[in-house]
N, C-alpha and C positions, 0 to 999 in steps of 0.2 A: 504494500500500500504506500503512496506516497504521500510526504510530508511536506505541505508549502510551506516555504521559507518564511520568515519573518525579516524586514528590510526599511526602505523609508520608502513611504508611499504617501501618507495620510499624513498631514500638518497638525499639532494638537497644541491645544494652549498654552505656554509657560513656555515657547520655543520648543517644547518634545515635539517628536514623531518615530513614527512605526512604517514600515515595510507589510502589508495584509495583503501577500499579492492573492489574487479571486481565482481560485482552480477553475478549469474552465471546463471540466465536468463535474462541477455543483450543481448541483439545480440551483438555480438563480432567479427562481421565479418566489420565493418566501424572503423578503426583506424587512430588515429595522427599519418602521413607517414611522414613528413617533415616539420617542422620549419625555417624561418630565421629571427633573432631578429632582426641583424642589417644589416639595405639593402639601402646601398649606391648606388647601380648602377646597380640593378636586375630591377624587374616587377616594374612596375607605375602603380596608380590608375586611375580612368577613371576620378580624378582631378588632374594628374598631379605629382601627391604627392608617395615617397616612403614608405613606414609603412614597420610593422613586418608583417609578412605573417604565417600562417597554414594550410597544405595542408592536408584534410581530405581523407580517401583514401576506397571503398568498397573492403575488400580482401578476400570477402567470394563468392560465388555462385550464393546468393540471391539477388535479388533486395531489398532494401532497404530505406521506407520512413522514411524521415530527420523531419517528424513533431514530436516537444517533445524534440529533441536534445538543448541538451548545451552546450556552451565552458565557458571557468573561466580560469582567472587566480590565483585566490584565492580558498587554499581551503576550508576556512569557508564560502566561497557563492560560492559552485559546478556549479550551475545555474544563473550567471550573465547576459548572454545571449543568448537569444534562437538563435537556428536555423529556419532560413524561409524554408516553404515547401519544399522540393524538393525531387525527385527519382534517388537514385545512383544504376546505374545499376555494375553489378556485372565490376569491372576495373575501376570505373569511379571514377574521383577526382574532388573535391570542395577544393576553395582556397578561406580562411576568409582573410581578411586587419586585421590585429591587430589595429587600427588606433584610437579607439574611437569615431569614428565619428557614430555609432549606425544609420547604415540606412545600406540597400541593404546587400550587403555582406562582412562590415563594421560592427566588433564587436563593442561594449560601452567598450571596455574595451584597452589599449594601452601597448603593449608590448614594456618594454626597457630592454636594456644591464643591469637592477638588476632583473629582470623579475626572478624568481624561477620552476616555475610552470606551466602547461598546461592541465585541464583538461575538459576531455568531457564526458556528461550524456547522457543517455541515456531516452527516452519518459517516462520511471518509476521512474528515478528520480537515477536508480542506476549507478556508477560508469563504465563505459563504456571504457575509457582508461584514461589514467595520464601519465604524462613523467615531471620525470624532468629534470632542466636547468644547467648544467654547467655552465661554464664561455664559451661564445663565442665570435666570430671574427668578423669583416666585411665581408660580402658577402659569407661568408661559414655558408652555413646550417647545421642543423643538423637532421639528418632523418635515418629511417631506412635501413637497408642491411644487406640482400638481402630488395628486396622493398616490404614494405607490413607486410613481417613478421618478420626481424632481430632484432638486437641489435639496438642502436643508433650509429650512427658514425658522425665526421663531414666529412661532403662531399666538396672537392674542389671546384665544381660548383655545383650550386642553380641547380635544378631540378621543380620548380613550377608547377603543372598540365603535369609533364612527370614524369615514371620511374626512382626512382634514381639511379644514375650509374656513372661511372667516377672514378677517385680518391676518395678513402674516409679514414679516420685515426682515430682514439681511439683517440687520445690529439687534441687539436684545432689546427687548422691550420693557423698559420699567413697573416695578409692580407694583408702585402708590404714587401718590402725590407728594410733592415736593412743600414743605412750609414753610416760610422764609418770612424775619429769621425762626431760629428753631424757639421750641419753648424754653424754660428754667425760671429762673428769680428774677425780675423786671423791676425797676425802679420807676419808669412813664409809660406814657402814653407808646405804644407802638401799633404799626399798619404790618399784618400779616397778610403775604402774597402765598396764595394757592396756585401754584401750577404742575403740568407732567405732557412728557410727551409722548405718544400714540402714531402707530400709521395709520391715522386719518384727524381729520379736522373735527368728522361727527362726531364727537362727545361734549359734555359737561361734568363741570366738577361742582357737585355741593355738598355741604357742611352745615353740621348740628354746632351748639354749644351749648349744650345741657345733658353731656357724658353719653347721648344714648348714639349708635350707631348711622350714619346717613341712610338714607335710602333716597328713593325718586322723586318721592314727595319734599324733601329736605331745603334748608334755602339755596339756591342759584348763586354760585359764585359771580359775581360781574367787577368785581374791584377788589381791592386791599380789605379786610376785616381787621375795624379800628379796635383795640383793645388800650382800654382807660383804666386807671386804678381805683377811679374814684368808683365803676358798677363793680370791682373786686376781681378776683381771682376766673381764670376760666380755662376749661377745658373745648379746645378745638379739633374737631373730627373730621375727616375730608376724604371722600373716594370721589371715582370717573365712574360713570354713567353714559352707557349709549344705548339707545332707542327703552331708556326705561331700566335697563340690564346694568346690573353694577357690574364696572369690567377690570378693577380694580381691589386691590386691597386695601382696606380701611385706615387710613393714618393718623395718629395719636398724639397731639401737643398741648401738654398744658403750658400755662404761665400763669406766674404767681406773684404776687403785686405784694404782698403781706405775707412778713417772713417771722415766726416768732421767734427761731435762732440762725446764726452765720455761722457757725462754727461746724458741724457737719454736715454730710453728704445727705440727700433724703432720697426717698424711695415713694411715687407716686404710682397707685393702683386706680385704675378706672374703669367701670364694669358699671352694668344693670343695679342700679340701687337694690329692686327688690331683691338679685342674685345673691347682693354683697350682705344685703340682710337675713337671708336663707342661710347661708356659711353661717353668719355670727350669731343666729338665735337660733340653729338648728343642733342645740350641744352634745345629742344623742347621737347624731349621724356621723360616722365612719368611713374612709377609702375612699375609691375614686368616685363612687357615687356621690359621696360629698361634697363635693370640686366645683367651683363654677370658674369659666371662662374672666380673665381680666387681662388689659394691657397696662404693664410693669415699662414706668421710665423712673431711671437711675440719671440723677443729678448729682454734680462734684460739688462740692463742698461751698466751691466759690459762686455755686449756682448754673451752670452751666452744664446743657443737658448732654451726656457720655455713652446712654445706652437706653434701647427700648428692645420691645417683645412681648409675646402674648405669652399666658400662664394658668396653668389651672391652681388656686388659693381654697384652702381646706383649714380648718379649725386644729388646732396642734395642742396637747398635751392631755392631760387630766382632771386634773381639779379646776386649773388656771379656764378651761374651757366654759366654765358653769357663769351663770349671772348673767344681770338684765342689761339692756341695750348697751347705755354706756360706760360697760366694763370696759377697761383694755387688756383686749385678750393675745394668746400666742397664736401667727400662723403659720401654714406650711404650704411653700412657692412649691409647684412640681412643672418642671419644662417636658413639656411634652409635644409629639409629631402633632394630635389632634389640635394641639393650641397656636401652633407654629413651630419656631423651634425645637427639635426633640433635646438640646442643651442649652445654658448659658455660658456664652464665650463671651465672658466679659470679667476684669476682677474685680468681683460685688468685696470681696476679703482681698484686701493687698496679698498680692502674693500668688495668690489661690483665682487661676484663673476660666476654670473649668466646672459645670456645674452642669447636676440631674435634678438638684431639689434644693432647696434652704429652708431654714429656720430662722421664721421672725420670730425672736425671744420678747414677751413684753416684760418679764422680770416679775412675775405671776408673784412669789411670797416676797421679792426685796424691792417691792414698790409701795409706795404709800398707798393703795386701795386697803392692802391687807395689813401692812406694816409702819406704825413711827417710826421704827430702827432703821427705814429702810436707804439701802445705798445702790441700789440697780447696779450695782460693777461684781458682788458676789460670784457668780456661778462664771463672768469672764474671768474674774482675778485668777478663779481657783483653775480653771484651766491654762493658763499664761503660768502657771508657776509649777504646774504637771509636766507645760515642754519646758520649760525651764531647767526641772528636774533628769529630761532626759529622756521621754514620752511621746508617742503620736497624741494627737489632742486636735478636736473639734474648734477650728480657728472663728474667729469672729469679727468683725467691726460694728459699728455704732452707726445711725443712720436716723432721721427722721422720718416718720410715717405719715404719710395723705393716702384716703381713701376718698375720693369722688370731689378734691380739694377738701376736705376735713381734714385738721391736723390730729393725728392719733397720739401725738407723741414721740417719745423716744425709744426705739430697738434695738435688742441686741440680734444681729442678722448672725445666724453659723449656722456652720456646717453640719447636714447631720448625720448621722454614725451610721450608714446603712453598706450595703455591698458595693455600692456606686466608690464610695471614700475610700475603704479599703484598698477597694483594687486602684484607687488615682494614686492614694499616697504610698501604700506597699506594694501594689501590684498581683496578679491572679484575680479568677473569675469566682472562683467556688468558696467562698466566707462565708461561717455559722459566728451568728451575732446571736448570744443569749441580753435579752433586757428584762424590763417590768410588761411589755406585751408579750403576747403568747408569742413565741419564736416557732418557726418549722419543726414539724414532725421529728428531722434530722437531729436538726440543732437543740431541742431538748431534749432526745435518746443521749448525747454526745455529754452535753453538761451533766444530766444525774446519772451518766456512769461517772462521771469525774468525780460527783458528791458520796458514791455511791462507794467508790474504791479509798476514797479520804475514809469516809467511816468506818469501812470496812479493815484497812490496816493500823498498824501503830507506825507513825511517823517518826517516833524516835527512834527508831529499826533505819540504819545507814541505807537499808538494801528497797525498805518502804519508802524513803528520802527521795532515793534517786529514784523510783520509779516515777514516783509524783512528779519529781522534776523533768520528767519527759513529755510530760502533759500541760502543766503550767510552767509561765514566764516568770520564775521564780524573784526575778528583780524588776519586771512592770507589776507584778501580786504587789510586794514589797514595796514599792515607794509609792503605788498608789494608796495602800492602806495607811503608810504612814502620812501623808500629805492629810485623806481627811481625817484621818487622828487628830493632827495637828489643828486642822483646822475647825476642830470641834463641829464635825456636821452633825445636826441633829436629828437629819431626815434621813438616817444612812446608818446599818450596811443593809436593812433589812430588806429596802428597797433601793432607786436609785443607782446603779451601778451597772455596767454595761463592760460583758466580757466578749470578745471575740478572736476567733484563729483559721487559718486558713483551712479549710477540712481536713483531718488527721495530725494535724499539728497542737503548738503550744497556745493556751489561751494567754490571751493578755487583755489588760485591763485599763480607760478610760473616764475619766470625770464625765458626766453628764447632771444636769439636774441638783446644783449643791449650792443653792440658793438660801437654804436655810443651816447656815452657815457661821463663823467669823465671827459668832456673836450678835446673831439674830434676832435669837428668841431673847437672849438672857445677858445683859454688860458684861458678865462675868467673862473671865478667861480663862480659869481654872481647871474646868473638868476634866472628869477622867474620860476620856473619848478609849483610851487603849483597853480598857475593862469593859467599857460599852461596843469595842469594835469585836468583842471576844465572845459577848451573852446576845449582842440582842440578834436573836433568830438561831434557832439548831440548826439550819443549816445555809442555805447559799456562804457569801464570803465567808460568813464569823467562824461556821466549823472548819471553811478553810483554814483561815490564822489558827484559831486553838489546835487543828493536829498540828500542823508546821512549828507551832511552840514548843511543842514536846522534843521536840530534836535540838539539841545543844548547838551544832554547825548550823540549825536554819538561828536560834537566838544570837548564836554571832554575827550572821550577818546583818539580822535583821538591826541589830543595834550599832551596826557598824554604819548603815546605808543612815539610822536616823541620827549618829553622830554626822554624818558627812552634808546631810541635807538642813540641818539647823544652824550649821556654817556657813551652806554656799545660799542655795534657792529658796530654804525655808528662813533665811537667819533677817533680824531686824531691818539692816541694812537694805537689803537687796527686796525685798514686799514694801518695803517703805520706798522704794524707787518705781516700782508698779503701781503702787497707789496713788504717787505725786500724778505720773503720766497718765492715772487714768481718770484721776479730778481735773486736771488741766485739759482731759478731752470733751469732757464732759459736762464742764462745770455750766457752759450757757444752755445746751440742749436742755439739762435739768431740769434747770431754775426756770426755763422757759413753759415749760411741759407742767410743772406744778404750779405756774403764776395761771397756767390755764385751765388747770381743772382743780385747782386746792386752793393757796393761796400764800400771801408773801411769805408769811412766816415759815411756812415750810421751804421755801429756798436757803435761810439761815437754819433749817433742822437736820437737811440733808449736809449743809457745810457742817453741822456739829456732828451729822453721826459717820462722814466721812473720818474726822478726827478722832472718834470711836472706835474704828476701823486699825487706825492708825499706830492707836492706843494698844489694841490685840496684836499687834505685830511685834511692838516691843514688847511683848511682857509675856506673851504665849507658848516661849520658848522652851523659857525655865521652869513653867507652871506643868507643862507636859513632861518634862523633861523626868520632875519629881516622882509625877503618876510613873512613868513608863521605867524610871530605873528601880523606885520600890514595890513595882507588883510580884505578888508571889505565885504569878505564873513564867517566872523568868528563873530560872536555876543555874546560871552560866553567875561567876563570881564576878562584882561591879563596883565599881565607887561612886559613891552618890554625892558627898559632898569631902572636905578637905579643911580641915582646922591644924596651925594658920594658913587662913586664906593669901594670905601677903605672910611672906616670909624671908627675914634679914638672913642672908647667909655670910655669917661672920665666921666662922669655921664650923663643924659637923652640928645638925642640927635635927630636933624632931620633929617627924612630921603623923600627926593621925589623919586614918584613912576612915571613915564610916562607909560602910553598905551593908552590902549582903553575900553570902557564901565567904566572906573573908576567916583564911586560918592562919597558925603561924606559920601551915607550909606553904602559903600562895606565896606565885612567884609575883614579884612587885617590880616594874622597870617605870622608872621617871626621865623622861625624854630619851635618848639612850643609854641611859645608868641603870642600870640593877642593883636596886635597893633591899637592905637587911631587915627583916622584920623581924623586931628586938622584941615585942612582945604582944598578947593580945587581950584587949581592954574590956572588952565585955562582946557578947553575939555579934557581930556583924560589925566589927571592930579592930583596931592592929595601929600598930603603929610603928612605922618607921624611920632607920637615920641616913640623912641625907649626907652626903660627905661634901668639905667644902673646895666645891671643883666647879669652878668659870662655865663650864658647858651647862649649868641648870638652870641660869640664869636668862629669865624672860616667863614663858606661860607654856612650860616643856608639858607634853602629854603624860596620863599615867594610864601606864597598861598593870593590868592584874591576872593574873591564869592561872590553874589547875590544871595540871595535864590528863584528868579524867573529868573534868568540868567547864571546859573551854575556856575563852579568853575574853579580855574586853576592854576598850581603851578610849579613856575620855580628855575632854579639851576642856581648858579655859578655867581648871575648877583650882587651880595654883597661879599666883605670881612670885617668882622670886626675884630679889634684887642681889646684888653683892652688896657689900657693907661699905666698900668704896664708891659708887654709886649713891650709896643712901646719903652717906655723907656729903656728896657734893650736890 
C-alpha cells in the first residue's frame, strides 16, 4: 500500500505549512465543507456541551463508505481518528464534534482557536482533503463556496448539516460590536461609538441599557450614546441585527461614574436580574442546575477595563449560603463551552493565569454580618503562610464586586481545590480530592482505607511508620496541622480540611475554609489547639496525628518542623509582615464596603481588630509553644523552659533545665558543647554546668536525647553573654 508523503503544499497560519499531496486514487468526491472552531452559541452536543465542529460533505455522484476514513489535526499523525461506519449518499453531510471526547461522533482529538490544521484520509491511508486554519472568529465558520467545491471563505452564519450560503468574506469576520471607548471607572460625561464590520451594508446595531440582552425591538443605534454621571452608572449592551436576525454576539460594557474605592481591581457581573436572584435566594439548589448565565468584566485597579467573558455563577459554600436578600454571600465562576469560553485566560490571581472555575470568597464568618472581631484577611492570611511554609495553597487576590452595577463589596477571589488545580499546578489527570462534600465512590474507598489501616496498626511499630508513610505526605500532614495548631482554628480538624493525591499515591494536605481562626471567636491567644487537634473527632485528621504521636521519630520530627516554622513563617516577624501588606491592600476597599452597609464606626473596629490580629502574632508563639512542649502525649525528652534565662558566663556556671522525660543520663548538648549533668532536681528537672568557653556565647541551641527516647532541640530559650561583654 502506499504512503503519500507529507511536504509543503498548504500555507497555514503563524508562517507553518505542510506538504498533503491528494492520492489521486482517493475518492475525492467526500470533502471538508465546513468548519467552526469556535462555537459559542451554534449546535450542542447530545451532552449539552458546544465543541468545534467538521462538517464532512459527499460532493461526488457516488455513494460513499466512510469505513477507513480519518480526521487529524496533526499532520505527522494523518490518522488520529477513525471514522465509524457509515454511507454518505451522494449530498449527504456528517458532522464530527471536534470535542475529544472519542466516542460516537466525537473525534479524540479537540479543536481550538490555535488549531492549524484539518485533515482527512482516506481507507488507503492516502491524503483525501486538508485545509488549513486561518485565524478565526466566534461563531463564523469557515467552509467552502460555492458548497462543496469552492475556495474557503468565512461564512457569517454556521451552516452545520445544511448548504453553505449566506454572507460569506475572504478576511474573518468579527463576532461583536466594537465600543468605543471601552467601559471601566469614568470620571465625565462620555459619547460611546457603536460600530462593526460585516460583508454587507444591510444591518443594524442596537442596544439596551438596562442589563437585559438586545434584541430587534431594542433602540436603533444612529449616533454616539451620551453617558452623564449625573443619571449614574450604566451598563451598555450592543449586537448587529439583519433582517430582524441577530447576527452577532452580544457585547458587554459597563461604566461607572461612582466608585466607592481606588484601590483595587473589581469584578463586574451582568445577567437577568431575576436569574441573578434565583442563584442568590435559591440556597437549597446545587451543581450545574444551579448556574445561570452572566457576563464577567474584570477591571484593573486603576479602572480600566482588562478582560471580559461569559460564565455560569452558582451559590458556593454552606452555611455562608443561607439568609435573606441582602446577605453577602460566597460565589462560584464556572467557565464553561455552553457560556462561551470553556476557560479563563486571563490573570484574575497575579500569577495564576489559567482558569476552569473561581471562588468569590465573601468572608462568610470574618465579616461583620456575623462577626465584630471581624478582619476579612483570615482564611487569605492562613493560606499565604501555608506556601510560605513550603505548601501548594489555593492563591487568591482581592477584588471589588458589582452585580447588575450594585456594589457587593469586597472578595476574596481563589482558586478552588478541584482536579482542574491539581493537575495546572502539579500536573496529571487522575486526583482523588477527599473534602467536607461527598467525594467519589473512588476517593472515599481510598481515604477510609487510609483511616482504616491508621487504626488498624500501632504506629509506634518502625515497620507501621513507614508503611503509613507511603500513603501520607508525612511533612505536608505535619506542617499543615501545625500551622492550624498555631493558628488556633476553631472550626477545625473535624471538618474543614481538604486532603488530596494523585491516584495511588501520597495524600497531602491544604488550608481551605479557616476563617474562624487567629482569634475569632475569642481575644485570647492561649489555647491549647495541639490537645484539641488530637480529640476532636475519632477519626479523619485527629486519629491521624494521635497514631503518628505514638512513634518517637514521627515526635521528632514533628517538633523539629514546629521548632523551625515558629522561627521562619510562623515567627512574629515574618505574619506581622503579611498583615502590614494585607491592611495596606485593603484598608480603602474595607472601610468602603462597611461605610456602605454598616457604618463609620466600624471602619475604626476593623482598624482595631486588624491590631488584634497583630497582637496574636506576637504573642501566639510562646503561648503554643507551652501547650505543645508540656503535653503528655509527647514522650520524646524536651526543655520547656531554662533558669537563668540570661546568663553571665564568668567562668563554669549553672545552668537548670525544666521539662519533661529529663534524667541524669540524658545527653544535654548546648550549641555544640556537650554539657554535664551534675544533678537532678526534682521530675522533669536536671541541671547543668556550662564551662567557661567563648563559643556559648549569644542564644546557642539546647538539644537533649535519650538514645531509647529520641531527641529534641530548642531555640531562643538561653542568652548568654561573657563577662567581658557585660562589662563593657
Amino acid at each position: 500500500m502506499r504512503r503519500w508523503p507529507l511536504g509543503l503544499l498548504i500555507l497555514g497560519s503563524g508562517g507553518l505549512s505542510w506538504w498533503m499531496e491528494v492520492d489521486p486514487n482517493t475518492t475525492r468526491s467526500v470533502v471538508i465543507n465546513e468548519i467552526l472552531l469556535i462555537n459559542r452559541s451554534t449546535t450542542l452536543d447530545e451532552d449539552g456541551n458546544r465543541s468545534a465542529w467538521i462538517e464532512l460533505l459527499n460532493a461526488g455522484r457516488d455513494e460513499v463508505d466512510l469505513c477507513g476514513f480519518a480526521l487529524s489535526d496533526d499532520a505527522t499523525l494523518p490518522r488520529k481518528w477513525i471514522l465509524p461506519p457509515a454511507l454518505l449518499r451522494p449530498g449527504d453531510r456528517m458532522l464530527v464534534h471536534a470535542s475529544g471526547k472519542d466516542r460516537g461522533m466525537h473525534a479524540n482529538f479537540d479543536l481550538t482557536p490555535r488549531s492549524q490544521l484539518v485533515v482527512l484520509t482516506g481507507p488507503d491511508e492516502g491524503t483525501a482533503d486538508a485545509v488549513a486554519l486561518p485565524r478565526q472568529t466566534e461563531d463564523r465558520s469557515y467552509g467552502r463556496d460555492p458548497d462543496g467545491t469552492g475556495r474557503f471563505h468565512y461564512f457569517l452564519t454556521p451552516t452545520p448539516e445544511s448548504t453553505n450560503r449566506g454572507l460569506s468574506s475572504s478576511t474573518p469576520i468579527p463576532s461583536r460590536p466594537r465600543l468605543y471607548p471601552e467601559g471601566g471607572f469614568k470620571g465625565e460625561r462620555i459619547d460611546v461609538d457603536l460600530s462593526m464590520e460585516l460583508p454587507t451594508d444591510e444591518f443594524e446595531i442596537r442596544y439596551t441599557t438596562d442589563w437585559s440582552p438586545p434584541g430587534p425591538d431594542s433602540v436603533l443605534y444612529a449616533g454616539p450614546v451620551t453617558l452623564v454621571p449625573r443619571e449614574g452608572s450604566k451598563v451598555v449592551r450592543a449586537a448587529a441585527f439583519r433582517n430582524g436576525d441577530r447576527v452577532s454576539e452580544v457585547e458587554t460594557h459597563t461604566y461607572f461614574f461612582n466608585r466607592p474605592s481606588h484601590d483595587l481591581p473589581a469584578i463586574a457581573l451582568t445577567m437577568d436580574p431575576s436569574r441573578f436572584r434565583q442563584v442568590h435566594m435559591h440556597m437549597r439548589e446545587r451543581g450545574i442546575l444551579s448556574e445561570r448565565a452572566a457576563v464577567i468584566e474584570i477591571f484593573q485597579a486603576d479602572g480600566s477595563r482588562a478582560h471580559a467573558l461569559a460564565a455560569g455563577l452558582r451559590l458556593h459554600g454552606n452555611t455562608g449560603r443561607f439568609g435573606p436578600w441582602d446577605t453577602k454571600k460566597s460565589y462560584r465562576l464556572h467557565f464553561r463551552d455552553q457560556y462561551g469560553k470553556g476557560r479563563l485566560s486571563y490573570p484574575l490571581i497575579p500569577g495564576h493565569p489559567d482558569f476552569e472555575r473561581a471562588v468569590l470568597r465573601a468572608g462568610n464568618d470574618d465579616a461583620f454580618r456575623k462577626q465584630p472581631r471581624a478582619t476579612y484577611v483570615r482564611d487569605q492570611l492562613l493560606r499565604q503562610l501555608h506556601e510560605d511554609m513550603g505548601h501548594l495553597v489555593s492563591h487568591g487576590a482581592w477584588y471589588e464586586l458589582y452585580v447588575n452595577l450594585e456594589y457587593k463589596g469586597v472578595y476574596n477571589v481563589a482558586e478552588r481545590l478541584d482536579r482542574d488545580f491539581f493537575s495546572t499546578h502539579v500536573g496529571g489527570l487522575d486526583w482523588e480530592i477527599w473534602r467536607d462534600e461527598a467525594p467519589d465512590e473512588a476517593t472515599a474507598r481510598g481515604w477510609s482505607e487510609l483511616l482504616e489501616s491508621v487504626a488498624r496498626e500501632d504506629l509506634a511499630s518502625e515497620r507501621a511508620y513507614e508503611r503509613a508513610s507511603q500513603s501520607i505526605d508525612i511533612e505536608s500532614f505535619t506542617d499543615y496541622m501545625i500551622l492550624n495548631i498555631w493558628a488556633q482554628n476553631n472550626d477545625w480538624p473535624h471538618k474543614n480540611y481538604v486532603a488530596a493525591r494523585p491516584r495511588g499515591g501520597k495524600w497531602i494536605f491544604l488550608v481551605w475554609d479557616a476563617e474562624m481562626s487567629l482569634g475569632l471567636h475569642t481575644e485570647s491567644y492561649d489555647l491549647d489547639t495541639f490537645e484539641r487537634a488530637v480529640t476532636r473527632g475519632e477519626v479523619g485528621i485527629s486519629g491521624l496525628l494521635a497514631a503518628l504521636l505514638r512513634n518517637v521519630r514521627y515526635q521528632e520530627l514533628f517538633l523539629e518542623r514546629f521548632e523551625g516554622h515558629l522561627r521562619g513563617a510562623l515567627s512574629p516577624d515574618h505574619v506581622l509582615g503579611r498583615i502590614a501588606r494585607l491592611r495596606a491592600t485593603l484598608a480603602a476597599g474595607v472601610t468602603a464596603e462597611v461605610r456602605e452597609g454598616f457604618s463609620e464606626a466600624h471602619a475604626a473596629l476593623w482598624a482595631r481588630n486588624m491590631s488584634n490580629l497583630e497582637r496574636f502574632a506576637r504573642s501566639r508563639p510562646r503561648a503554643i509553644s507551652e501547650h505543645v512542649y508540656r503535653s503528655p502525649r509527647l514522650t520524646v525528652p524536651r526543655v520547656i523552659e531554662v533558669e537563668p534565662a540570661r546568663l553571665v558566663l564568668d567562668g563554669p556556671q549553672e545552668m537548670q533545665l525544666y521539662g519533661a522525660g529529663l534524667t541524669e543520663s540524658t545527653i544535654v548538648v548546648v550549641g555544640d558543647t556537650r554539657v554535664p549533668v551534675i544533678r537532678r532536681e526534682l521530675p522533669g528537672s536536671i541541671t547543668v554546668k556550662l564551662p567557661a568557653d567563648s563559643k556559648l556565647a549569644g542564644k546557642p541551641t539546647i538539644t537533649v536525647s535519650d538514645p531509647s527516647r529520641g531527641r529534641t532541640t530548642r531555640h531562643d530559650l538561653v542568652e548568654i553573654v561573657l563577662s567581658s561583654e557585660e562589662t563593657s
